[in-house]
C-alpha positions as CSV (number, residue, x, y, z in Angstrom):
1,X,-29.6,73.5,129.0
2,X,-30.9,74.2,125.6
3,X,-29.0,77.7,125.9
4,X,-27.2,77.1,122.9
5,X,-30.3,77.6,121.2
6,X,-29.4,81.6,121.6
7,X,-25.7,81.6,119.9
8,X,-24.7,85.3,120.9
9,X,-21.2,84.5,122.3
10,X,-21.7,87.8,124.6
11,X,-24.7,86.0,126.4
12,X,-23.0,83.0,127.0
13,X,-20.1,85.2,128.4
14,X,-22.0,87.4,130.2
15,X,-24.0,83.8,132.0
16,X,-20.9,81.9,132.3
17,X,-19.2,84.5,134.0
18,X,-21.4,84.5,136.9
19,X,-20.2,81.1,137.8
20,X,-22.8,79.1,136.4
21,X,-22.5,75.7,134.5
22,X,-24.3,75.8,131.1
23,X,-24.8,72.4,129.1
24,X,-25.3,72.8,125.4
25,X,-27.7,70.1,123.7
26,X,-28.0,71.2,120.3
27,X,-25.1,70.1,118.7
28,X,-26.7,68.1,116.2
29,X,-29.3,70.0,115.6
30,X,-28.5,73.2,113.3
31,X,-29.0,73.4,109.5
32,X,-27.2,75.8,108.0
33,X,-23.8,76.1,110.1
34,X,-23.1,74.7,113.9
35,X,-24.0,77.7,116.3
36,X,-23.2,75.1,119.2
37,X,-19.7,73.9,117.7
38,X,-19.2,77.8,117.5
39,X,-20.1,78.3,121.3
40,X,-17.7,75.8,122.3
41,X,-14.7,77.2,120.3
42,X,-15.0,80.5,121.5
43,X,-15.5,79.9,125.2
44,X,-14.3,76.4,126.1
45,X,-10.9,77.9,126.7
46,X,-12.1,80.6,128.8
47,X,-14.4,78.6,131.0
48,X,-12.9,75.2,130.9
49,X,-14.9,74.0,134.1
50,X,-18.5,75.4,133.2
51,X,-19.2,73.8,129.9
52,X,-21.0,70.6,129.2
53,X,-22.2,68.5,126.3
54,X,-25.2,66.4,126.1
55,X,-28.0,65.1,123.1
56,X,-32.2,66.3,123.6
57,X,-32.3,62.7,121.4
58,X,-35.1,60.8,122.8
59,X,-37.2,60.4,119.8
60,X,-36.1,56.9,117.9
61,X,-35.5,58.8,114.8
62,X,-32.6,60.3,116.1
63,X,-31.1,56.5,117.1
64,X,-29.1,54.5,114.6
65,X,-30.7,51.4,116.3
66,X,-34.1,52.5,114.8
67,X,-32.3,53.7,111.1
68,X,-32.9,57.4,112.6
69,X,-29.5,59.8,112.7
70,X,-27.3,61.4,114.2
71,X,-27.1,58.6,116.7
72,X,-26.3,58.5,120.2
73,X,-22.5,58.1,119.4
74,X,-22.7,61.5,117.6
75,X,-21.0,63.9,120.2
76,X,-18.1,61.4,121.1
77,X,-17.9,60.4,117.2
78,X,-18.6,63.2,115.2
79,X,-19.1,66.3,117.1
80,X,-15.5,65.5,118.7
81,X,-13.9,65.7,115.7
82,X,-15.4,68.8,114.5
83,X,-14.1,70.3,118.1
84,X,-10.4,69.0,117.5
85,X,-10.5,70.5,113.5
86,X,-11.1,73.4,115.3
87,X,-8.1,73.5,117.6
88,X,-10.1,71.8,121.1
89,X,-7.1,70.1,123.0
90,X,-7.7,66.3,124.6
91,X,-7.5,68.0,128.1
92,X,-10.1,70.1,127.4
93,X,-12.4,67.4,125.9
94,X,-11.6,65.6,128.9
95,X,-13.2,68.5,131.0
96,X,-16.2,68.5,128.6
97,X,-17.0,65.1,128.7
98,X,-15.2,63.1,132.3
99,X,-14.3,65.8,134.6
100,X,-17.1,68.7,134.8
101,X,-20.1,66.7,134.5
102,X,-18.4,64.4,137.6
103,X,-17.8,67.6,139.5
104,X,-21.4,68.6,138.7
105,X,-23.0,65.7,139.6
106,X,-21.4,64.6,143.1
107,X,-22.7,64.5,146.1
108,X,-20.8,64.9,149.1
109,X,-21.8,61.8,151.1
110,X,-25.0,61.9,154.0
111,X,-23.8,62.4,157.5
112,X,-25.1,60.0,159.8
């Protein structure tokens, strides 16, 4: 995580490409531009089952709840649109967001 923080599309390439699974948490983050929104454009198609989203938002002034922004609805709400504007399909949204994180996160069961 936080790797998004360096948004040289030849890094990310160059990491991705060893196999590895990156998860970008700056989304909602950036001033001037969206280096993460960027990221995922340009490499989402190329490495559909390595790519994840997720929110560094623990402080309640990033919560809605607490009159803080973006909220924790922001990548599903906001962020999602900005990726579809941009040409992101529903499949690969669907990788983002269902299927990589629940191939990333299983565990084959214990043998007894």
């Amino acid at each position: 995580s936080h790797t998004d923080r360096k948004p040289d599309p030849a890094y990310h390439r160059e990491l991705l490409s060893t196999g590895v699974k990156l998860e970008y948490d700056s989304a909602f983050r950036w001033k001037e531009g969206n280096p993460t929104l960027d990221l995922m454009v340009a490499l989402l198609p190329e490495f559909p089952g390595q790519l994840m989203l997720g929110m560094d938002a623990a402080r309640r002034g990033y919560w809605t709840s607490y009159g803080g922004r973006p909220g924790l609805s922001y990548l599903l709400t906001t962020f999602t649109r900005l990726l579809k504007d941009r040409g992101v399909t529903d499949d690969l949204l669907q990788r983002v967001f269902v299927r990589t994180p629940a191939e990333t996160y299983a565990f084959p069961p214990r043998t007894p």
